[in-house]
C-alpha positions as CSV (number, residue, x, y, z in Angstrom):
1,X,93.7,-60.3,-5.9
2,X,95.2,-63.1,-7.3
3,X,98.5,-64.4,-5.5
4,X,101.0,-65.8,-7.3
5,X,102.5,-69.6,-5.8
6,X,106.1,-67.4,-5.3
7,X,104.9,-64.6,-4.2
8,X,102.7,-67.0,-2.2
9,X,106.0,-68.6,-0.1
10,X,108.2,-65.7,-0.3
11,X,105.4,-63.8,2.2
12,X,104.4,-67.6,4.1
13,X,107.1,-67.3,6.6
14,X,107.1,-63.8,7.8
15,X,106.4,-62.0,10.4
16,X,105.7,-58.5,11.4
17,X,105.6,-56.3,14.3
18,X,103.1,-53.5,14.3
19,X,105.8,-51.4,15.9
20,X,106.1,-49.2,12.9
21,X,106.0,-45.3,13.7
22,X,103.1,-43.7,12.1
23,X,103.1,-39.6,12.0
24,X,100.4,-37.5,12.6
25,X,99.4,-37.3,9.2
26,X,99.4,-41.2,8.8
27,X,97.1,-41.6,11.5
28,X,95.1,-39.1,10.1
29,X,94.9,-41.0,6.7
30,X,94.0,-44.1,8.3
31,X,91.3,-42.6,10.4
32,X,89.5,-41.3,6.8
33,X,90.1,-44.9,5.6
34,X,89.0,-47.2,7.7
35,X,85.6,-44.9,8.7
36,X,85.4,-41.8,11.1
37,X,82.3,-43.5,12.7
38,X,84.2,-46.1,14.1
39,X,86.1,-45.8,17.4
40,X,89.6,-46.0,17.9
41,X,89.9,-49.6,19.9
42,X,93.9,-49.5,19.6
43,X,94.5,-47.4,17.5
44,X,95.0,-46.7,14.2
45,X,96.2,-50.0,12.1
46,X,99.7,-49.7,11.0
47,X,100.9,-50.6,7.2
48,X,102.4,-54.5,7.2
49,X,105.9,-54.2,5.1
50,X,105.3,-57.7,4.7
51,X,101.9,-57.4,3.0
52,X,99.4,-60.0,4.8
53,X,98.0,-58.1,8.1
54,X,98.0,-54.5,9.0
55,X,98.0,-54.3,12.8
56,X,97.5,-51.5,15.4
57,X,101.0,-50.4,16.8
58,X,102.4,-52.8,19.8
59,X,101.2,-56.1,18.4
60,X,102.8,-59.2,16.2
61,X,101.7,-62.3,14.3
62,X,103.3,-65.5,12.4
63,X,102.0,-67.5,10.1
64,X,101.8,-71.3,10.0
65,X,100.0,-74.1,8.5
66,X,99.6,-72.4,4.7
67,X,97.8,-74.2,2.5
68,X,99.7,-76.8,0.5
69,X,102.4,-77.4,3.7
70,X,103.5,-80.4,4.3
71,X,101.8,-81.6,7.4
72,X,103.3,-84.3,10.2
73,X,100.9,-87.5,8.7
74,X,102.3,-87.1,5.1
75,X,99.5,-85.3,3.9
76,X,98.9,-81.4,2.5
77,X,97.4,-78.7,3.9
78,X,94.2,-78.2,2.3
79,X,93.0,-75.0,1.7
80,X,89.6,-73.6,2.3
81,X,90.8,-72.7,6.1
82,X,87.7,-71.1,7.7
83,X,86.1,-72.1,11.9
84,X,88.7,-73.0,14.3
85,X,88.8,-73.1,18.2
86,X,91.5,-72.9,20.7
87,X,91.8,-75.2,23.4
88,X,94.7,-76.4,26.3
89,X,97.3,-78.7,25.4
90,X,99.8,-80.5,27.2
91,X,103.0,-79.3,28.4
92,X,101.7,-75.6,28.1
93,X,100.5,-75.9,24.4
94,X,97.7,-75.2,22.1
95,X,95.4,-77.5,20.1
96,X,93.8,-75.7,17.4
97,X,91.2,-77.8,15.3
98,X,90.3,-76.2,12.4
99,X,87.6,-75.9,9.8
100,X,88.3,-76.5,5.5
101,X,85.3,-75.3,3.7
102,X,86.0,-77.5,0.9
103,X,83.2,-78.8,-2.0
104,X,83.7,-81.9,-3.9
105,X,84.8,-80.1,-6.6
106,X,87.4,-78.2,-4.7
107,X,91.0,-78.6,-6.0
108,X,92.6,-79.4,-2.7
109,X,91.5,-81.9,-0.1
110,X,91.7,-83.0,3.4
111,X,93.0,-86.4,2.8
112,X,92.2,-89.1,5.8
113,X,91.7,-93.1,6.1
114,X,88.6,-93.0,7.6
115,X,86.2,-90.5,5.0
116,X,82.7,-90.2,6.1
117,X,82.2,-89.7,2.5
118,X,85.0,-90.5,-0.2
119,X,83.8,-88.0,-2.7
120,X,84.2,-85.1,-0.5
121,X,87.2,-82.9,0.2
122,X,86.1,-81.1,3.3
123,X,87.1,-82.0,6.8
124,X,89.4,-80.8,10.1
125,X,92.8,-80.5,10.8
126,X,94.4,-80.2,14.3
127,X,97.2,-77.9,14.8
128,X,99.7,-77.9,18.2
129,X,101.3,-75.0,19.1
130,X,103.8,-74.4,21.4
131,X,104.2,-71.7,24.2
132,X,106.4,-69.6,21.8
133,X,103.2,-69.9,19.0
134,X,106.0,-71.7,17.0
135,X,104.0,-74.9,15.3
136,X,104.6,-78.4,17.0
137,X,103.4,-80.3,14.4
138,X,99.6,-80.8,12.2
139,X,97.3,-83.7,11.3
140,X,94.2,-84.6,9.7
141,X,91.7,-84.9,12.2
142,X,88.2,-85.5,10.1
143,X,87.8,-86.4,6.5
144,X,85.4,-87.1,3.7
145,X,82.5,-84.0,5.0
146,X,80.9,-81.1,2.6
147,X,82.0,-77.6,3.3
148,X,82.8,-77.6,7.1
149,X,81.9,-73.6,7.5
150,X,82.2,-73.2,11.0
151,X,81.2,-75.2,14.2
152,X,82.1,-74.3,17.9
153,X,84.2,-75.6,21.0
154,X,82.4,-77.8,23.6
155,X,82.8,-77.4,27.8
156,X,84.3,-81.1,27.5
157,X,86.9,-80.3,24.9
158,X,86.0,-81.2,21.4
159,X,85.0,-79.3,18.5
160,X,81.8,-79.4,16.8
161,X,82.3,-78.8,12.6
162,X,79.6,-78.3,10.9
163,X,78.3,-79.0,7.1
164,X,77.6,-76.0,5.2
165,X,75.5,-78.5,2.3
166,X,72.8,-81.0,2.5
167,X,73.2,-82.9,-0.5
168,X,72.2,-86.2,-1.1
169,X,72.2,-88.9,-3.4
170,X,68.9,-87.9,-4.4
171,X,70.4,-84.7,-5.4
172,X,73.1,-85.5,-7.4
173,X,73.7,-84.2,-11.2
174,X,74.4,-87.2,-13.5
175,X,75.6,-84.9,-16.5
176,X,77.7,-83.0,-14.0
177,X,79.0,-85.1,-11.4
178,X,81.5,-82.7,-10.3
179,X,79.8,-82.3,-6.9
180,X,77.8,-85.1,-6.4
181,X,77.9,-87.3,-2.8
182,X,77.4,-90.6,-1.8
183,X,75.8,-90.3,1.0
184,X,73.3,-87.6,3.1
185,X,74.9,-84.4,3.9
186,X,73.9,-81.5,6.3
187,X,75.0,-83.0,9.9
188,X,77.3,-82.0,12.8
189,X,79.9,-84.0,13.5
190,X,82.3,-84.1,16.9
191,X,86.3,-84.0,16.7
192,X,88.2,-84.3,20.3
193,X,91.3,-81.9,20.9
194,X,92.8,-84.6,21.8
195,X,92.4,-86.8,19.5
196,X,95.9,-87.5,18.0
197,X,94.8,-89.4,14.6
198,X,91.8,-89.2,12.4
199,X,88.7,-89.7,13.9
200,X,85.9,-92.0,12.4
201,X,83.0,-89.9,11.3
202,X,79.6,-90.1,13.1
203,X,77.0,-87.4,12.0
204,X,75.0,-86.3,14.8
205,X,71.5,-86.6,13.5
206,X,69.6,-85.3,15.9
207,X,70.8,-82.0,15.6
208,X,69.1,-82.0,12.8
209,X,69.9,-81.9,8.8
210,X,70.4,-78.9,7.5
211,X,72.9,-75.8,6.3
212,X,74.6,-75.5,9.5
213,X,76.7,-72.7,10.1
214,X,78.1,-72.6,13.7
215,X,77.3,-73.9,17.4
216,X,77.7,-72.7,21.0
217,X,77.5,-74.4,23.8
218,X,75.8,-73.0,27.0
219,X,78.2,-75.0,29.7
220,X,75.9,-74.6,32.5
221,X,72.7,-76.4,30.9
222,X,74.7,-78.4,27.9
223,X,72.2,-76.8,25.5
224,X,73.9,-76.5,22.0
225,X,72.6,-73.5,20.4
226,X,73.3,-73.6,16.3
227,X,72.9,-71.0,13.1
228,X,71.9,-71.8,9.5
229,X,73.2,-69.9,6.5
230,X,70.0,-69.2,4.2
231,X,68.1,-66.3,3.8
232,X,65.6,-67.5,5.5
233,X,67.2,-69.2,8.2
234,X,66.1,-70.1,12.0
235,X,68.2,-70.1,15.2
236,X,68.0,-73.2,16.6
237,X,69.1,-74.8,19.9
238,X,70.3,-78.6,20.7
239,X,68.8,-79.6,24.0
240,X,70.4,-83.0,24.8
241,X,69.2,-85.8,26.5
242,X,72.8,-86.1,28.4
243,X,74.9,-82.7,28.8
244,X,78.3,-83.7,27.2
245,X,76.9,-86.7,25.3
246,X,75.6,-85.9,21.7
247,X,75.3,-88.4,20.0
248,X,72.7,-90.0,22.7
249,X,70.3,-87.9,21.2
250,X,68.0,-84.7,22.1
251,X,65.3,-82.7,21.1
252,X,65.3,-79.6,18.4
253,X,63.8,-76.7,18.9
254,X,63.2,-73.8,16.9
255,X,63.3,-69.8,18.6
256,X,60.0,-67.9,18.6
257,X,59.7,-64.6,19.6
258,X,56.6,-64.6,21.2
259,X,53.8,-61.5,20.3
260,X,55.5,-62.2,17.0
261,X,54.9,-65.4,15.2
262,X,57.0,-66.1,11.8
263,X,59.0,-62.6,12.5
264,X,61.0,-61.6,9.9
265,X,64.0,-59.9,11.5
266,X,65.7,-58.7,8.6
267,X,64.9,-55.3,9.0
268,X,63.1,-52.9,10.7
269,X,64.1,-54.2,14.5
270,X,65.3,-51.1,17.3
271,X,69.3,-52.1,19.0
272,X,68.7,-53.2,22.8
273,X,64.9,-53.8,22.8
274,X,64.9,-57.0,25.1
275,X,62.5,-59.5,23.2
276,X,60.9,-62.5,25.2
277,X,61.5,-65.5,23.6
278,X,60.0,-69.3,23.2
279,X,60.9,-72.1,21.6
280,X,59.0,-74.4,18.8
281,X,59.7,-78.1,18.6
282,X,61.5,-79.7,15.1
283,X,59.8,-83.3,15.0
284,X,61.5,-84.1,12.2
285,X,65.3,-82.9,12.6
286,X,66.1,-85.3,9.2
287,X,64.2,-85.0,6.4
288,X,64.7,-86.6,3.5
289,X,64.7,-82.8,1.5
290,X,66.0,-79.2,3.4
291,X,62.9,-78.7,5.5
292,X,63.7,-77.9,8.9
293,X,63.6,-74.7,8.6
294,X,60.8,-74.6,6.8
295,X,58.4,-77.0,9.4
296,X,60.4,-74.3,12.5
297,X,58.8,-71.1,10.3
298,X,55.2,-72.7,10.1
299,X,55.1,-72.9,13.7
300,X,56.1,-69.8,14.5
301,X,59.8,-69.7,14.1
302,X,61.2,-66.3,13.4
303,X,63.5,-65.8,10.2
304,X,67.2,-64.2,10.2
305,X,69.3,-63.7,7.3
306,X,71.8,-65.3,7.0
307,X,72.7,-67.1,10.8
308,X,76.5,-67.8,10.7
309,X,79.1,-67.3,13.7
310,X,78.2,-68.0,17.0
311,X,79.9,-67.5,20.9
312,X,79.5,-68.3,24.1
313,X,80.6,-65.4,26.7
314,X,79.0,-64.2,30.2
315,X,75.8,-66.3,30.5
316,X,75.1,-64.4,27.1
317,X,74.7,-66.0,23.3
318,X,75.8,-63.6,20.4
319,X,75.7,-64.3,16.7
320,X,76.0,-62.9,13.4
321,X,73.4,-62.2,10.3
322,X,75.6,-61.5,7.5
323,X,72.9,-59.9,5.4
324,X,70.6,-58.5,8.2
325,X,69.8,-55.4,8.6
326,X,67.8,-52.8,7.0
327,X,71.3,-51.9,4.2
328,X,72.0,-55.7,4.2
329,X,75.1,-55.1,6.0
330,X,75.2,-57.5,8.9
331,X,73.6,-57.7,12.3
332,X,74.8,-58.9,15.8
333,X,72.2,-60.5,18.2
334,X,72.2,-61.3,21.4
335,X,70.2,-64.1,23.3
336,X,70.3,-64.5,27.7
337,X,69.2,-68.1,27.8
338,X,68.7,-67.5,31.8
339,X,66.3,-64.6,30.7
340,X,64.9,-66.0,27.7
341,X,65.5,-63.0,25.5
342,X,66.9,-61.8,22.7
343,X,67.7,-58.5,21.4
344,X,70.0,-56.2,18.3
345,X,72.8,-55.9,19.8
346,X,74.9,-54.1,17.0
347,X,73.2,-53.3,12.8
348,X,75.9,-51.9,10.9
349,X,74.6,-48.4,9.2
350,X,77.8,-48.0,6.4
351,X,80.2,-50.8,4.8
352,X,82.9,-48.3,6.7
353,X,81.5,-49.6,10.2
354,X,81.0,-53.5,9.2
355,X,80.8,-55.3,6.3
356,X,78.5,-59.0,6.2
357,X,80.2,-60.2,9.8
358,X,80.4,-63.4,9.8
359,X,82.6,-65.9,12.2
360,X,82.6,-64.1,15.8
361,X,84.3,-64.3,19.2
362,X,83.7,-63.1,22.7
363,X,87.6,-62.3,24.0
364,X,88.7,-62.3,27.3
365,X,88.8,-59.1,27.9
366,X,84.9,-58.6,26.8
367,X,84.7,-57.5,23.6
368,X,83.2,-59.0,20.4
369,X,85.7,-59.7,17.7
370,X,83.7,-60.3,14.2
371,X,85.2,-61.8,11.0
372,X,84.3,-59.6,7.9
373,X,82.8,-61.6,4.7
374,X,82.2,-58.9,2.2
375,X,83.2,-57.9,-1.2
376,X,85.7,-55.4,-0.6
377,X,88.6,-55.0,2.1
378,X,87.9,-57.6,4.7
379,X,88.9,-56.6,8.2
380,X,88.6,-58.2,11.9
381,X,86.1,-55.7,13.6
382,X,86.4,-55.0,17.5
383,X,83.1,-54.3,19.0
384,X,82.9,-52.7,22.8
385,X,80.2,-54.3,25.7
386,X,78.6,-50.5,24.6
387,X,78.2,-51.5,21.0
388,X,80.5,-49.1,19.6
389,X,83.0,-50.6,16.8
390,X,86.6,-50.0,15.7
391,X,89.1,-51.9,13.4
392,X,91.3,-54.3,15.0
393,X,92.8,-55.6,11.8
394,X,92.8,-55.3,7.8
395,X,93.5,-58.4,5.3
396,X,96.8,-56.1,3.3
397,X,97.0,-59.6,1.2
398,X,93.5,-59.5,-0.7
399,X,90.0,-59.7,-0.7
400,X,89.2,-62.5,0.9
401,X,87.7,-63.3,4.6
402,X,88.7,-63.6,8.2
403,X,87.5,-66.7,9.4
404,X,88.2,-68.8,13.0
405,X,89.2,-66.4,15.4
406,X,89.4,-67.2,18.8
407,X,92.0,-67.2,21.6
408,X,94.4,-69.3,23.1
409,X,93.1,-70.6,26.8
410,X,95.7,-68.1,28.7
411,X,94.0,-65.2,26.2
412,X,97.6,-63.9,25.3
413,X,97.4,-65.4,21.5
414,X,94.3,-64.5,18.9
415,X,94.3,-67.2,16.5
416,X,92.7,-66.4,13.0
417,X,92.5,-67.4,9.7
418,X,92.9,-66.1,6.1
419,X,90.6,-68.4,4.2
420,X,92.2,-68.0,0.4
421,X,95.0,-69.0,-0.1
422,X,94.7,-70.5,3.5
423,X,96.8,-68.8,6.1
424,X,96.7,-69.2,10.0
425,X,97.9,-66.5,11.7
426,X,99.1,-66.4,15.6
427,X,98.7,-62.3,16.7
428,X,99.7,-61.1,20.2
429,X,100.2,-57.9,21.7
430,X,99.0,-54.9,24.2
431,X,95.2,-56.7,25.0
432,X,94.8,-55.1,28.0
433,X,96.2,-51.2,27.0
434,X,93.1,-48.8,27.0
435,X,90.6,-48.9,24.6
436,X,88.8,-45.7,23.4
């Protein structure tokens, strides 16, 4: 759907309570179309008047930060909005830093003094919110980087973006220049919540050069554990040579399922079969040309399709396949670094149940919350500790994703992300009611 710039602004500043009644009948409806194999998490979602976010009864959201706002350093709001993390501010606020999945061809930018690469739009902005989720004010943070995807918050309060691209100069199109660099692309790079003006841009190397998706951090060993959006990705993990310290370095290392060398987990794989695991060594985490992946599969690695979010929650990793599974539809995996396993956690059998998750979050209260990436309606999917899924909330405005959910530090707030046109949304309600 294509939005108009009026109708655009005329929605921007709303907000909606999913106090709405809804009869018998309209639950009814909305059980048939949003898939009878899903549970009922809480509750059927209720119609926004507004248009942007249908929501179960009890809960609210604002918007703030739309793309093409007027931010605090004289700059626009780019568009493109996609990872974000939450973390503790001063005086009872929230620092958002937030992803823009922007391409040098893009047609906004995230403009900053200090580019890492002048001829690219992509970057971070960091948001603060106050206590009553009104917005305090928003900056650029990071600048001149190639489709920041996702990333993932650190123990020691930054936020890790990640490249989605690893162009180079070598790769550039002279007769269409539109997207060429001018320098090396496919690198991490590390923004502070705190930091209250751009940041000058360091790519960290050693975690190796290629089409990063998202990180996690395991805060009781440091390990960084990262995701790769190809079709034949790897899962990787960071282990640093100081916990909390990135850029001195570490080693990469590629997961192997062991009895299984090169598996191909696409398909075919039963839920909550515990797999041990091992892990393969990277020796060259920057190659000139996008072969990490390629050396991790040759010594074992096993492939997943499509690696993008990844959380943190419980001693437990979890992350997405968009195109796993044996309909293509998306899998959830779960790795226990302390028991060195990993195992399906959730394979969506019909688009009704989940459709190509893709950003994810562990909430407070324990469940999974994925961000849907597929053709048609996009919705944020709940998911229980027993697997079973329900709808937690339905894009009314168009097609496009979820992206960047996660939760403010007291767990009262979600904060989410409409990536097209580029809408951050602040949703609060009944967390704790019953589920089921």
């Amino acid at each position: 759907m294509r939005l108009s710039r009026r109708k655009f602004f005329a929605v921007a500043g709303a907000s909606a309570a999913g106090t709405l009644m809804a009869s018998p009948l309209e639950g009814l409806l909305a059980r048939k179309a949003f898939g009878q194999r899903l549970g009922r998490g809480y509750g059927p979602l209720v119609s926004d008047p507004n248009g942007l976010l249908d929501l179960p009864r009890g809960f609210q959201y604002r918007t703030f930060s739309l793309t093409g706002d007027l931010m605090n350093d004289g700059t626009l709001v780019a568009g493109g909005h996609d990872g974000m993390a939450a973390f503790p501010g001063p005086r009872n606020t929230v620092i958002l830093v937030r992803n823009h999945e922007l391409s040098p061809g893009s047609s906004t930018q995230v403009i900053g003094p200090k580019p890492y690469d002048p001829l690219c739009k992509g970057g971070t902005t960091t948001l603060v919110v106050g206590s009553n989720r009104q917005l305090i004010k928003h900056f650029t943070s990071l600048s001149g980087t190639y489709r920041n995807c996702a990333g993932g918050p650190t123990p020691w309060g930054s936020w890790i973006t990640c490249e989605e691209n690893t162009s180079t100069v070598a790769t550039n199109n002279p007769e269409n220049p539109t997207n060429n660099v001018s320098t090396s692309h496919g690198y991490n790079f590390e923004v502070p919540a705190s930091a209250t003006s751009p940041v000058q841009p360091e790519p960290l190397i050693a975690m190796g050069r290629f089409n990063h998706e998202a990180v996690a951090v395991d805060p009781k060993t440091g390990i960084v554990y990262e995701t790769e959006d190809r079709g034949d990705s790897l899962f990787y993990r960071f282990v640093p040579k100081q916990p909390g310290n990135l850029k001195a370095g570490g080693t990469l290392q590629a997961l192997k399922i062991k009895g299984m060398p090169q598996a191909m987990t696409g398909e075919g794989f039963p839920l909550r079969k515990p797999m041990k695991v091992e892990w393969v060594t990277i020796t060259n985490p920057n190659p000139p040309e996008d072969t990490v992946r390629v050396e991790g599969f040759e010594k074992g690695a096993a492939q997943f399709v499509r690696g993008e979010g990844i959380w943190y929650g419980n001693g437990e990793i979890y992350f997405c396949c968009t195109s796993g599974g044996d309909l293509g539809l998306g899998q959830v995996w779960r790795y226990i670094p302390h028991k060195e396993t990993i195992e399906l956690f959730v394979e969506s059998t019909s688009i009704d149940e989940l459709d190509s998750p893709d950003n994810i979050v562990v909430a407070p209260f324990g469940d999974l919350i994925l961000c849907e990436d597929g053709d048609d309606e996009q919705f944020l999917r709940g998911v229980t500790p027993d697997g079973e899924l329900y709808n937690f909330a339905r894009n009314a405005l168009n097609t496009n994703e979820f992206a960047g959910a996660c939760f403010s530090p007291d767990g009262q707030t979600m904060y989410v992300n409409i990536q097209t046109p580029g809408i951050t949304f602040a949703i609060w309600g009944p967390w704790n009611s019953n589920r089921g």
